[in-house]
PDB file with SEQRES, HELIX, SHEET and CRYST1 records, atoms N, CA, C and O in Angstrom:
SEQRES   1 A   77  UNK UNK UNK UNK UNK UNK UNK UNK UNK UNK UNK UNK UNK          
SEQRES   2 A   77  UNK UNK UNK UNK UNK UNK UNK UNK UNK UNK UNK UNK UNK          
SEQRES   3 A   77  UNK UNK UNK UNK UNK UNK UNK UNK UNK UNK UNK UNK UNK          
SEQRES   4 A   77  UNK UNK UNK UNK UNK UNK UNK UNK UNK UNK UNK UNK UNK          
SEQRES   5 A   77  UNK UNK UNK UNK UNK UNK UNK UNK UNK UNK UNK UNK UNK          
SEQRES   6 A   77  UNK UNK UNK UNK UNK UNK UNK UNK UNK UNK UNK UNK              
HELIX    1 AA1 UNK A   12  UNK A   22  1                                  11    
HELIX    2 AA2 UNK A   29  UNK A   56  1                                  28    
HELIX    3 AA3 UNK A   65  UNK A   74  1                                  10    
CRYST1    1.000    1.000    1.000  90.00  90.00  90.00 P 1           1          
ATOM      1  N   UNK A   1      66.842  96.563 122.096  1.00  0.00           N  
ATOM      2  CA  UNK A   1      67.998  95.967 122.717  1.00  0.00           C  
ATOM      3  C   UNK A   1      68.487  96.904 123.809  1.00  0.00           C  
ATOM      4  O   UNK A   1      68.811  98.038 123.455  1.00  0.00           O  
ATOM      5  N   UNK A   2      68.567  96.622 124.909  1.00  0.00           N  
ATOM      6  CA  UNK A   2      69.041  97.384 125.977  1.00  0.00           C  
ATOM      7  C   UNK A   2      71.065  97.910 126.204  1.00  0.00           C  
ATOM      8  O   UNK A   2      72.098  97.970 125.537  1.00  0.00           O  
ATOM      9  N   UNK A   3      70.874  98.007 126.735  1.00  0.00           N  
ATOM     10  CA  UNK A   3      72.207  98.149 127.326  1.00  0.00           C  
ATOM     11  C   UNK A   3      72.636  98.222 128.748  1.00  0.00           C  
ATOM     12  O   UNK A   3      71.924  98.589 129.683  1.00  0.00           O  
ATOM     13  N   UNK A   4      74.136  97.755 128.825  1.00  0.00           N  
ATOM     14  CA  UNK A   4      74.860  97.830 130.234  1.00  0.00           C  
ATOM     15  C   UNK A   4      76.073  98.079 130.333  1.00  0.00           C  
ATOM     16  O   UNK A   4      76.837  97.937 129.379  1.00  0.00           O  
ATOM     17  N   UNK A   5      76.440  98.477 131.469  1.00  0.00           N  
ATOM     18  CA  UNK A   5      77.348  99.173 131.859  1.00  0.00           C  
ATOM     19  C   UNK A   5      78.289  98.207 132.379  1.00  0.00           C  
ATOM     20  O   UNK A   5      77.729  97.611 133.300  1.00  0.00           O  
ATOM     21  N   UNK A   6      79.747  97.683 132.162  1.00  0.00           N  
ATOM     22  CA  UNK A   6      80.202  97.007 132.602  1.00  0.00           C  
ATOM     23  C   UNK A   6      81.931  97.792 132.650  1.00  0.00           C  
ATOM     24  O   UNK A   6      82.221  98.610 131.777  1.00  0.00           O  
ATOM     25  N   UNK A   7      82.881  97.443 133.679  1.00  0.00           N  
ATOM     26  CA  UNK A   7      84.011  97.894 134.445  1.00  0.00           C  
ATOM     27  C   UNK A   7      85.059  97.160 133.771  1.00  0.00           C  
ATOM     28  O   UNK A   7      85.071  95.935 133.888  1.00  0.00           O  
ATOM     29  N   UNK A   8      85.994  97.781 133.039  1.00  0.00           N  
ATOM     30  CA  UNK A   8      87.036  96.825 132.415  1.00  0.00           C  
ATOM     31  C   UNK A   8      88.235  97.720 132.820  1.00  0.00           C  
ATOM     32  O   UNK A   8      88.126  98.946 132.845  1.00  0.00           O  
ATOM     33  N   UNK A   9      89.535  96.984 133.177  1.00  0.00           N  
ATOM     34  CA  UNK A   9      91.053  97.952 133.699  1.00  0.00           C  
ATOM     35  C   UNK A   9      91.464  97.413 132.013  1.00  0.00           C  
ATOM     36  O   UNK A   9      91.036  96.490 131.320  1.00  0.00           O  
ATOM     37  N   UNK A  10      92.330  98.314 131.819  1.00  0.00           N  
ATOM     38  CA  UNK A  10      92.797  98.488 130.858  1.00  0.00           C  
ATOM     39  C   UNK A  10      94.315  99.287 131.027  1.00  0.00           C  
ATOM     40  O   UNK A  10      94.483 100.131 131.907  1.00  0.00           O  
ATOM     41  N   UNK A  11      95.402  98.891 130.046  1.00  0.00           N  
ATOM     42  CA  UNK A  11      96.627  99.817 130.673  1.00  0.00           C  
ATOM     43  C   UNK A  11      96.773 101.075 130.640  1.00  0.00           C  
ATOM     44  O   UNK A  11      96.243 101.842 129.836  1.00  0.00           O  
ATOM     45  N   UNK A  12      97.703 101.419 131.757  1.00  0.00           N  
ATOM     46  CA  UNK A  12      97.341 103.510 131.380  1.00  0.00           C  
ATOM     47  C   UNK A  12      97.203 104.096 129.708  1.00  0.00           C  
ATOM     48  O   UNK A  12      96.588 104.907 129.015  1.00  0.00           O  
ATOM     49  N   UNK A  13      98.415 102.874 129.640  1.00  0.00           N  
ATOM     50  CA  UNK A  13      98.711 103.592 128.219  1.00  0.00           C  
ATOM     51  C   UNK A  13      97.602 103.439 127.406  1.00  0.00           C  
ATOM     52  O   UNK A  13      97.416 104.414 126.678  1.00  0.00           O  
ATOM     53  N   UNK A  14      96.771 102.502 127.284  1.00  0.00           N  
ATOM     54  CA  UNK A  14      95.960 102.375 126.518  1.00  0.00           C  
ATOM     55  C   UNK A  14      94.589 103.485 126.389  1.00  0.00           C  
ATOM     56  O   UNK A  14      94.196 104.072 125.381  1.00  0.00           O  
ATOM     57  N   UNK A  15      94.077 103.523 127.691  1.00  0.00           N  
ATOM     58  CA  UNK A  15      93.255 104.812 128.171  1.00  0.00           C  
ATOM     59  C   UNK A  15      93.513 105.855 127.560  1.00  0.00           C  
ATOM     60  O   UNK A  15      92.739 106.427 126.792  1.00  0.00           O  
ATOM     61  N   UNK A  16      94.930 106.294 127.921  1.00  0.00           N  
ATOM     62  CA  UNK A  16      95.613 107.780 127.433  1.00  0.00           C  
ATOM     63  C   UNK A  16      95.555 107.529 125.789  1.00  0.00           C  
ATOM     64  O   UNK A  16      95.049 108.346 125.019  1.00  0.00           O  
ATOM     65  N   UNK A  17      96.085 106.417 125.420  1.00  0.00           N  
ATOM     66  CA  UNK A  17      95.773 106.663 123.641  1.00  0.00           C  
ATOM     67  C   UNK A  17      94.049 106.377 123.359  1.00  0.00           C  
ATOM     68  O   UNK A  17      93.716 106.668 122.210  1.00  0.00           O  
ATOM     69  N   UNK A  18      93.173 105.967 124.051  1.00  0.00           N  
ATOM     70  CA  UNK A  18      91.648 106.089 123.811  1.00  0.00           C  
ATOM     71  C   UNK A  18      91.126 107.494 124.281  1.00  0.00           C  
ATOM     72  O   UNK A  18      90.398 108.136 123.524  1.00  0.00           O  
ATOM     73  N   UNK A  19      91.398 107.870 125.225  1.00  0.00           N  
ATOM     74  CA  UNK A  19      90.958 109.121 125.014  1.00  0.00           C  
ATOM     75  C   UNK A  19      91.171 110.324 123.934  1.00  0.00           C  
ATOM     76  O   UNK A  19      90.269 111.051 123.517  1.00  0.00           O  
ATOM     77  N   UNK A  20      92.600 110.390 123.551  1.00  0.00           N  
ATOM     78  CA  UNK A  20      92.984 111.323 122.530  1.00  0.00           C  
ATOM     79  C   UNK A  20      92.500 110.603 121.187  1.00  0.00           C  
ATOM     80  O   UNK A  20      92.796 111.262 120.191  1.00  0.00           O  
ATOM     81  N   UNK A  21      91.935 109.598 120.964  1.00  0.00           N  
ATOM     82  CA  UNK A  21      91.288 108.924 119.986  1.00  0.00           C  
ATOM     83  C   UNK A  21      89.767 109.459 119.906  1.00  0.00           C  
ATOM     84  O   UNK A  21      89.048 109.845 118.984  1.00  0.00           O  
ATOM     85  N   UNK A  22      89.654 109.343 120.928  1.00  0.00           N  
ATOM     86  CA  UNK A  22      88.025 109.989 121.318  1.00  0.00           C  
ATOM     87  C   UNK A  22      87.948 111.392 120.957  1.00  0.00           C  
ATOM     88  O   UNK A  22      86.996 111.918 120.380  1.00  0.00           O  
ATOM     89  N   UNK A  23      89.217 112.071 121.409  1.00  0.00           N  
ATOM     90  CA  UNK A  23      88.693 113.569 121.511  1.00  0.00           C  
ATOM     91  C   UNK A  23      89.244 114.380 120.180  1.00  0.00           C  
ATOM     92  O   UNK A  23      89.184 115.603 120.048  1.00  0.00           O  
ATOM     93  N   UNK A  24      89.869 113.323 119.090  1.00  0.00           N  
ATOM     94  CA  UNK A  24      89.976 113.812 117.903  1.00  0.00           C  
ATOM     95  C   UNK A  24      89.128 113.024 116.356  1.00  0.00           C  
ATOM     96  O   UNK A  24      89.266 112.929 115.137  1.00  0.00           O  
ATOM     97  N   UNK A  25      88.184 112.590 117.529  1.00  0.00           N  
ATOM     98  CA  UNK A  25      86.756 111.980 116.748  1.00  0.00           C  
ATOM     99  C   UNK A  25      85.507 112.567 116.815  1.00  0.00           C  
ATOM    100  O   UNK A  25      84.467 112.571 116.157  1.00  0.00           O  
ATOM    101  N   UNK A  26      86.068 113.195 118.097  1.00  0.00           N  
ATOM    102  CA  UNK A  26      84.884 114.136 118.686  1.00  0.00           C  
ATOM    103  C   UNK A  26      83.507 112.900 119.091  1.00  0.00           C  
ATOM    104  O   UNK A  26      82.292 113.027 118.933  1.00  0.00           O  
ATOM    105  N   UNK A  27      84.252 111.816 119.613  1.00  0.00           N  
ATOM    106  CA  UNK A  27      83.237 110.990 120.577  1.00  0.00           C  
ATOM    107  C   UNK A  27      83.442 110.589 121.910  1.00  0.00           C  
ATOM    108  O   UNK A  27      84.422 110.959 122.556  1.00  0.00           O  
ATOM    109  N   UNK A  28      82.288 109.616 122.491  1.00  0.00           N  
ATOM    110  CA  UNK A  28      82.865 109.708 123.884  1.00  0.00           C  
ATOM    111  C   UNK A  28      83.965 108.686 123.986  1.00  0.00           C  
ATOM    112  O   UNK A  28      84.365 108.398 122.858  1.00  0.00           O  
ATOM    113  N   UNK A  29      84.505 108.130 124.805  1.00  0.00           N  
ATOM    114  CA  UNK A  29      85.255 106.975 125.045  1.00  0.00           C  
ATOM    115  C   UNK A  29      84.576 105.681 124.920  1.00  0.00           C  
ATOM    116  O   UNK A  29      84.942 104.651 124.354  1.00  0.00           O  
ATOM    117  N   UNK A  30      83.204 106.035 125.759  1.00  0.00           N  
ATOM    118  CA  UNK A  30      82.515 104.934 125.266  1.00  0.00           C  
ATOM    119  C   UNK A  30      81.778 104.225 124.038  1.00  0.00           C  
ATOM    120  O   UNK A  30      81.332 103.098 123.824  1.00  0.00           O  
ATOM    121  N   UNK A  31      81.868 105.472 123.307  1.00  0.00           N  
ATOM    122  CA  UNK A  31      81.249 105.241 121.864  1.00  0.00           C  
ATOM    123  C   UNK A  31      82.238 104.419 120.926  1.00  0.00           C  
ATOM    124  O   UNK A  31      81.907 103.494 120.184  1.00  0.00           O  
ATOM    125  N   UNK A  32      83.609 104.972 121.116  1.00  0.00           N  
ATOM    126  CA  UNK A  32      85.108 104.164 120.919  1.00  0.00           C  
ATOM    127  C   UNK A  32      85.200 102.724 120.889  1.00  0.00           C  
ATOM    128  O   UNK A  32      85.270 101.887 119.989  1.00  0.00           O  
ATOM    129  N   UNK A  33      85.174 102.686 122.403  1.00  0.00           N  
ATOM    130  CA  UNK A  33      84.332 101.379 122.289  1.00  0.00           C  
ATOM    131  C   UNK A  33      83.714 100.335 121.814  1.00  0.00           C  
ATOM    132  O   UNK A  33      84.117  99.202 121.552  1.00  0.00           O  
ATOM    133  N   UNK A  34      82.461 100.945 121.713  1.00  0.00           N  
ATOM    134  CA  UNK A  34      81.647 100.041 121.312  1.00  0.00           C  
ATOM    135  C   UNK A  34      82.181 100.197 119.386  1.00  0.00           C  
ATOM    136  O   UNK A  34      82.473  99.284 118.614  1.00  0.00           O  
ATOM    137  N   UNK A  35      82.144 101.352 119.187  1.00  0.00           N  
ATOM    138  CA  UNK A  35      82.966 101.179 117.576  1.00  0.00           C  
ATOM    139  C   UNK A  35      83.727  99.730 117.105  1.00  0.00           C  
ATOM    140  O   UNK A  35      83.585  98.906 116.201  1.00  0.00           O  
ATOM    141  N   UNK A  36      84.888  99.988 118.622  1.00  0.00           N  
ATOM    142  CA  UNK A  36      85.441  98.671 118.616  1.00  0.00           C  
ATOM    143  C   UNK A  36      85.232  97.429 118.466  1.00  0.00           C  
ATOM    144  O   UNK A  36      85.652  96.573 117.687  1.00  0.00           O  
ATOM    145  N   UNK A  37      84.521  97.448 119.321  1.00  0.00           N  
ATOM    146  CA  UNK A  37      83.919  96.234 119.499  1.00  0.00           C  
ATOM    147  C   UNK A  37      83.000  95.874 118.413  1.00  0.00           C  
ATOM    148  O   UNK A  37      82.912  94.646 118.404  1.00  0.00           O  
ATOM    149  N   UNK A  38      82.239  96.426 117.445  1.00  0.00           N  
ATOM    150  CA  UNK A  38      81.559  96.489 116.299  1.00  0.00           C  
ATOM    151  C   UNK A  38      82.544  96.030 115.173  1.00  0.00           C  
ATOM    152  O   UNK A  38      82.033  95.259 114.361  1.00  0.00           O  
ATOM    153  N   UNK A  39      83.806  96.342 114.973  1.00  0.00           N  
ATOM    154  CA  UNK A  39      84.815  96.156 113.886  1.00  0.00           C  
ATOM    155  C   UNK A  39      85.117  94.703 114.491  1.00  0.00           C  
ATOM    156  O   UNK A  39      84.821  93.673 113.885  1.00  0.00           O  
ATOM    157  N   UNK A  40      85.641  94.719 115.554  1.00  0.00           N  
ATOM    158  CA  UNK A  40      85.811  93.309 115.853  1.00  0.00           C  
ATOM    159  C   UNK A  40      84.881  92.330 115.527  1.00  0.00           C  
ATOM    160  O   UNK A  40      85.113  91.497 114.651  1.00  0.00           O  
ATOM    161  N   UNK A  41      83.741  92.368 116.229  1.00  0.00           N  
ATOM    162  CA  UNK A  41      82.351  91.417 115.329  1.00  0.00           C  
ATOM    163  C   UNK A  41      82.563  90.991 114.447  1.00  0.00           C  
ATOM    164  O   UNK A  41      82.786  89.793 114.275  1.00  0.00           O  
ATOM    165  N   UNK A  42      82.555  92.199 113.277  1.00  0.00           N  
ATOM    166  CA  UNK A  42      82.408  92.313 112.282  1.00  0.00           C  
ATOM    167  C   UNK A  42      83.770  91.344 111.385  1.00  0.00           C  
ATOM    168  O   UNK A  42      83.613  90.686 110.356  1.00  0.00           O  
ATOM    169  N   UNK A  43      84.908  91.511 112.073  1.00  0.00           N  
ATOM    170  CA  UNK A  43      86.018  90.740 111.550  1.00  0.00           C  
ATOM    171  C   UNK A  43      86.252  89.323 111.777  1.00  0.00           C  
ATOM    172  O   UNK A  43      86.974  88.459 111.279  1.00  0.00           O  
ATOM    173  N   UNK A  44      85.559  89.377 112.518  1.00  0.00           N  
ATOM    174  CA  UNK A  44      85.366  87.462 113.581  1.00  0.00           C  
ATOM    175  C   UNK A  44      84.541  87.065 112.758  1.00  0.00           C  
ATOM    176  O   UNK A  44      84.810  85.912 112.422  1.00  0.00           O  
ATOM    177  N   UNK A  45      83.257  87.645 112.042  1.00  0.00           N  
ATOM    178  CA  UNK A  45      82.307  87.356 111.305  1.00  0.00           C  
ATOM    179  C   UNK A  45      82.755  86.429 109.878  1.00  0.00           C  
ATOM    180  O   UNK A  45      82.448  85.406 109.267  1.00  0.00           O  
ATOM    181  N   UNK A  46      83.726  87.611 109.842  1.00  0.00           N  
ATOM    182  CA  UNK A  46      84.322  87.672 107.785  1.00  0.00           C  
ATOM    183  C   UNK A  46      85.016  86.206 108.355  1.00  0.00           C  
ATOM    184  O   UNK A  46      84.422  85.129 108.300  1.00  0.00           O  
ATOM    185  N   UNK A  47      86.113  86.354 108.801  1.00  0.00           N  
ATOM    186  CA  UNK A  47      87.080  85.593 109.993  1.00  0.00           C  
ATOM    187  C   UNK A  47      86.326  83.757 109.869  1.00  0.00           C  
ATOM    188  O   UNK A  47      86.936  82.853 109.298  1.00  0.00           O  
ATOM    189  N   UNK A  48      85.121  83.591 110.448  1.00  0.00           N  
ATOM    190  CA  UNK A  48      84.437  82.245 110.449  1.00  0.00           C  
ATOM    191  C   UNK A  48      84.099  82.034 108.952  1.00  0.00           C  
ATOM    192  O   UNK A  48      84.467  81.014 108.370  1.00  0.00           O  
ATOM    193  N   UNK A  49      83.380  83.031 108.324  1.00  0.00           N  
ATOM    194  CA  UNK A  49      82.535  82.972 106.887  1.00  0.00           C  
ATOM    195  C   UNK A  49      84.207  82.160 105.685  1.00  0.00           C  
ATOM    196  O   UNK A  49      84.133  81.074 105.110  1.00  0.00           O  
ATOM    197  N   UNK A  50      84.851  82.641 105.665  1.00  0.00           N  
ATOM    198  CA  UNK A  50      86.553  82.441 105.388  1.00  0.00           C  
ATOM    199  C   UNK A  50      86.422  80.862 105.437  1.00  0.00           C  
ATOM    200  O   UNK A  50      86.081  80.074 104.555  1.00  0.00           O  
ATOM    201  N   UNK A  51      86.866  80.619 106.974  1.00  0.00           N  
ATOM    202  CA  UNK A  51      86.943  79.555 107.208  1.00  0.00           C  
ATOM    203  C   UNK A  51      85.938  78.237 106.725  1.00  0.00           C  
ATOM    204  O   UNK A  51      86.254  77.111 106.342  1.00  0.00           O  
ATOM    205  N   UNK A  52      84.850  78.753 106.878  1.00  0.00           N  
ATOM    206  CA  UNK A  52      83.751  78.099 106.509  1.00  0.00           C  
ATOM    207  C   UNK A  52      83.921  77.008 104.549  1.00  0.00           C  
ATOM    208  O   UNK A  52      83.930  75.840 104.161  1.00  0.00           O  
ATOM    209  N   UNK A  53      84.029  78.608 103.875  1.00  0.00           N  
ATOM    210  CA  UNK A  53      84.296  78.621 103.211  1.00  0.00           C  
ATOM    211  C   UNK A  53      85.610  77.486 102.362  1.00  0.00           C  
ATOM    212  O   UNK A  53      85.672  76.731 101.392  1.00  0.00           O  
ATOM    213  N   UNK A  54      86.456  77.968 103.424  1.00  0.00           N  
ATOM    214  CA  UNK A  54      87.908  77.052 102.853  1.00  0.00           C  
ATOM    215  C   UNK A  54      87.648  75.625 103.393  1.00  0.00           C  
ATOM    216  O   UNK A  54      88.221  74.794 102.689  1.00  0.00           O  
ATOM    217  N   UNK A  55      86.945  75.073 104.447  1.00  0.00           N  
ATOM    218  CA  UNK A  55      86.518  74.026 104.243  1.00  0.00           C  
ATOM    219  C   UNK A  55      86.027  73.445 103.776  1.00  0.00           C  
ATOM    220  O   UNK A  55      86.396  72.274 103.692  1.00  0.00           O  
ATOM    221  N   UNK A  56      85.114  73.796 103.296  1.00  0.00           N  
ATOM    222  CA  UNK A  56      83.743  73.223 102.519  1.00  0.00           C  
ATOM    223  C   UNK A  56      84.298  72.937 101.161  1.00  0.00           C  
ATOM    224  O   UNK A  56      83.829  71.990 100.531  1.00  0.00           O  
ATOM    225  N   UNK A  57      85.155  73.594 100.705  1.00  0.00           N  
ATOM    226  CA  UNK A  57      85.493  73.871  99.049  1.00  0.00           C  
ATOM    227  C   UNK A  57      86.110  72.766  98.666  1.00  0.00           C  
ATOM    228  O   UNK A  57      87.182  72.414  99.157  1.00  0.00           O  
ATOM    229  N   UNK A  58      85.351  71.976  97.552  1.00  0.00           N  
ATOM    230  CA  UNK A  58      85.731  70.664  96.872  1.00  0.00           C  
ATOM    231  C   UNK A  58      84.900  69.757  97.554  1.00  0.00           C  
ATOM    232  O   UNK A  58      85.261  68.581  97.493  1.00  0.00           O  
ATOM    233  N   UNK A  59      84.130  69.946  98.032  1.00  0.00           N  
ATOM    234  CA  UNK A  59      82.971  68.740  99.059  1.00  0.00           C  
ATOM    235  C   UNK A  59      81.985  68.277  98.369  1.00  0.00           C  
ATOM    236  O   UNK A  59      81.414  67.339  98.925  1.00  0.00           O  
ATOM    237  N   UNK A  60      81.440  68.681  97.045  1.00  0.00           N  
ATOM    238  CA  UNK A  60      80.659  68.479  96.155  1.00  0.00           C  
ATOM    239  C   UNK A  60      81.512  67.557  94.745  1.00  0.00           C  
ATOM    240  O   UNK A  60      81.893  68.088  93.702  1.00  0.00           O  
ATOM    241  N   UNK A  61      81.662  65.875  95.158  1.00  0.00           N  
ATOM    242  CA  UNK A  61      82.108  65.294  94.202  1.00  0.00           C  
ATOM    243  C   UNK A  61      80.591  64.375  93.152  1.00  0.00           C  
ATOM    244  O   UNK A  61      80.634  63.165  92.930  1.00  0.00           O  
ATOM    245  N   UNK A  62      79.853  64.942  92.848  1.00  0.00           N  
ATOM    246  CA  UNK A  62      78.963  64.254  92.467  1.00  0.00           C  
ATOM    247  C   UNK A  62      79.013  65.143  90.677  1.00  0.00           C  
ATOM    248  O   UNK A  62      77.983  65.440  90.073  1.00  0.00           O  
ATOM    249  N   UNK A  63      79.704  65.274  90.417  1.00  0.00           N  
ATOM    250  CA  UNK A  63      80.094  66.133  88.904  1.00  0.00           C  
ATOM    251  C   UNK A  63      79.431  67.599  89.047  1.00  0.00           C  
ATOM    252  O   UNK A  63      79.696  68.186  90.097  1.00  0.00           O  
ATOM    253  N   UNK A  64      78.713  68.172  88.240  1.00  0.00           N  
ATOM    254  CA  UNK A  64      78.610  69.479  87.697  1.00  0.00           C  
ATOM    255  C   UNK A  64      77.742  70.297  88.905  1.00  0.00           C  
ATOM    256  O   UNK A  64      76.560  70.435  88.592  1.00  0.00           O  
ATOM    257  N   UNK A  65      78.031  70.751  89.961  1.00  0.00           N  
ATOM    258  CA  UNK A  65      76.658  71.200  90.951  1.00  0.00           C  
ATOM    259  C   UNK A  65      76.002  71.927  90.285  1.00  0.00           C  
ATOM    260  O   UNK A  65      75.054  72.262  90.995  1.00  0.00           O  
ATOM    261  N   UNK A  66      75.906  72.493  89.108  1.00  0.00           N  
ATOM    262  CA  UNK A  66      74.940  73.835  88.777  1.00  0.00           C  
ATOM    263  C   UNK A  66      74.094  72.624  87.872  1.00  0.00           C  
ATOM    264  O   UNK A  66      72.873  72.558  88.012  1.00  0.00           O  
ATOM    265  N   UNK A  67      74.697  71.816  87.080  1.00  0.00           N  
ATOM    266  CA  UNK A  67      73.561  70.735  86.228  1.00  0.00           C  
ATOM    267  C   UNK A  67      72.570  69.976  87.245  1.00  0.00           C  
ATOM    268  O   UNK A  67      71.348  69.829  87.201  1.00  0.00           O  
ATOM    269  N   UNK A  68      73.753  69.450  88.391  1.00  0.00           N  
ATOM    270  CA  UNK A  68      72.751  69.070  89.559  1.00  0.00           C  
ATOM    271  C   UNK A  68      71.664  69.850  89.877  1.00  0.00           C  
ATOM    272  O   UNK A  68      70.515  69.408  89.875  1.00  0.00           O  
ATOM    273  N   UNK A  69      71.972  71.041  90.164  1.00  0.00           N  
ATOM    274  CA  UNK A  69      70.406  72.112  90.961  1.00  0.00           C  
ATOM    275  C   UNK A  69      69.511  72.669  89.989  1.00  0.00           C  
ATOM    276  O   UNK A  69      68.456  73.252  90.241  1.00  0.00           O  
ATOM    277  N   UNK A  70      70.256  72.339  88.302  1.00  0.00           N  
ATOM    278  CA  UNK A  70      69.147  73.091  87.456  1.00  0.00           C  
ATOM    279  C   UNK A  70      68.108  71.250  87.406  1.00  0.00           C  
ATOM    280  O   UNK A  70      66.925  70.911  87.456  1.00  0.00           O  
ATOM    281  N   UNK A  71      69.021  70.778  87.322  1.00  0.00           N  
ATOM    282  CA  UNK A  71      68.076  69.318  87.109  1.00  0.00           C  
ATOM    283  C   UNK A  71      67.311  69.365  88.410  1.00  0.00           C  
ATOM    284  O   UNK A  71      66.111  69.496  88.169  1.00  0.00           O  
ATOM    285  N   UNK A  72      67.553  69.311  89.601  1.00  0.00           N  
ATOM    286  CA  UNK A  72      66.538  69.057  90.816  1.00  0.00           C  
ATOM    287  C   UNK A  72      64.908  70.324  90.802  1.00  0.00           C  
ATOM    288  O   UNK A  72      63.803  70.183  91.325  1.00  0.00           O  
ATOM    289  N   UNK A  73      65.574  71.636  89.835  1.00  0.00           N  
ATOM    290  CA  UNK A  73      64.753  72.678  90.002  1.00  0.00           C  
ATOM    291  C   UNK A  73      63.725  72.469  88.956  1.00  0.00           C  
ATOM    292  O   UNK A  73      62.689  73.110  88.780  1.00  0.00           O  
ATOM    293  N   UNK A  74      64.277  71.283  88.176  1.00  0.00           N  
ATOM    294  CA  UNK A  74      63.100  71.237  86.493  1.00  0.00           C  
ATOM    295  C   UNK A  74      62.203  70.270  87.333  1.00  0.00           C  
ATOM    296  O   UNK A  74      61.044  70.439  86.952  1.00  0.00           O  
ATOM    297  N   UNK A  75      62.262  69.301  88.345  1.00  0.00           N  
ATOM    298  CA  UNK A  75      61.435  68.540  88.461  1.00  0.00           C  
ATOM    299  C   UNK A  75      59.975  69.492  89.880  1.00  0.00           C  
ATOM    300  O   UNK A  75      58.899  69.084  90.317  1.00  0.00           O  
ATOM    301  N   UNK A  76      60.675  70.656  90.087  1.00  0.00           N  
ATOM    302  CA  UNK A  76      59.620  71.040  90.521  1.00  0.00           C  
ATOM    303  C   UNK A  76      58.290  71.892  89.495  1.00  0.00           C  
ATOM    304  O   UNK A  76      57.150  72.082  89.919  1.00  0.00           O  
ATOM    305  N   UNK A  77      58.708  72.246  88.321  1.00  0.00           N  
ATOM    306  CA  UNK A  77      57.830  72.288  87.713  1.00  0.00           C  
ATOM    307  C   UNK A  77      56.611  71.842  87.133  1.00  0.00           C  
ATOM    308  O   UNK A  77      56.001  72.566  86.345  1.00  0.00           O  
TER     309      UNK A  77                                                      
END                                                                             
């Protein structure tokens, strides 16, 4: 997987608290970053999976789903 370099403004203030974030992590700014951006993923991920989840739940009105899938799994035997 490659990488690129891309230009984002950001507020002073924010810079000034990423750098002293950086330099008491002992990483670069850009590593910060991408950290960031990794937790975020990662929370958007959980975030959809959630959602997914809370929809779906109760969508199976056909009685017992586990009797259902052990019965569909005996006929592959």
């Amino acid at each position: 997987m490659g990488t690129r370099r891309i230009i984002i403004s950001i507020p002073d203030e924010d810079k000034l608290w990423l750098e002293g974030y950086s330099k008491t992590q002992k990483i670069s700014v850009a590593e910060a970053i991408r950290q960031g951006i990794d937790q975020l993923k990662k929370s958007k991920r959980q975030q959809t999976y959630q959602k997914l989840v809370e929809n779906t739940r109760g969508i199976w009105k056909k009685g017992d789903g586990l009797a259902y899938q052990e019965k569909l799994r005996a006929e592959w035997e």
